[in-house]
N, C-alpha and C positions, 0 to 999 in steps of 0.2 A: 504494500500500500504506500502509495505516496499520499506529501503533505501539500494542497492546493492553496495557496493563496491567493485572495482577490482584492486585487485594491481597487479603493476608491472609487478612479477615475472609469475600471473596467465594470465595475458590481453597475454606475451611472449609465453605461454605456447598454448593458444588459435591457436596466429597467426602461428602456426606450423600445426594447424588439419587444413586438406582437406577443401577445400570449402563446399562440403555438408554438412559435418558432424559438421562446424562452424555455418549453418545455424540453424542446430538442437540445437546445443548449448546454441545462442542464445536464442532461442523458448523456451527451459529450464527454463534461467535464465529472462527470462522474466516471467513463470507461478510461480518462486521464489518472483519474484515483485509486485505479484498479492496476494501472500500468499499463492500460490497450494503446500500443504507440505506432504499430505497423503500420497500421494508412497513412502515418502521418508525415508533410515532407519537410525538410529544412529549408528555411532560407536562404538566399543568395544576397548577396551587394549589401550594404547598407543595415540588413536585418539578418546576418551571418550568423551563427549560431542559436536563432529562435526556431521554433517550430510551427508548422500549421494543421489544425484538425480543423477536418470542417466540417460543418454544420447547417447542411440546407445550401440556402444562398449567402451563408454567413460563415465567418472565419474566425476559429477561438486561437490569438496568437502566443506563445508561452515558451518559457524558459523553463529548461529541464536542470537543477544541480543534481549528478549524480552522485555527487560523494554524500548528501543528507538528504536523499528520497524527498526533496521539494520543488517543487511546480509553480510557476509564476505564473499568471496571467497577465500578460502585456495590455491585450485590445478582444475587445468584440467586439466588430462592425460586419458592415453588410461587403458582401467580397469586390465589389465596384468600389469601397472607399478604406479597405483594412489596409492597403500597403499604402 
């Protein structure tokens, strides 16, 4: 199990998406907490070591440390405006 952290700015970003699409979310960052990472791709350029799980039309962006099993969330937005 990893440790998911949400800050602030991402939990604001959440309570904007639609009620369905927060539920998916959710479900997401819950197989995040589980450690389901295989689908998930890494970044290039600029956002070079984050990761992206997606989410519908939307994009949960996060930082994996693996030496203390914790999970950052960067951004949730809609995939037109996450990078």
């Amino acid at each position: 199990m990893f440790k998911i952290i949400i800050p602030k700015a991402a939990f604001k970003e959440l309570e904007k998406i639609d009620l369905q699409n927060q539920k998916l979310v959710y479900t997401k960052i819950r197989d995040l907490e589980k450690g389901l990472f295989e689908t998930d791709k890494s970044l290039k350029g600029k956002h070079k070591g984050k990761f992206r799980k997606r989410a519908g039309d939307y994009r949960i962006v996060y930082l994996k440390e693996n030496d203390i099993l914790v999970i950052t969330l960067i951004r949730i937005a809609h995939k037109k405006e996450v990078y």
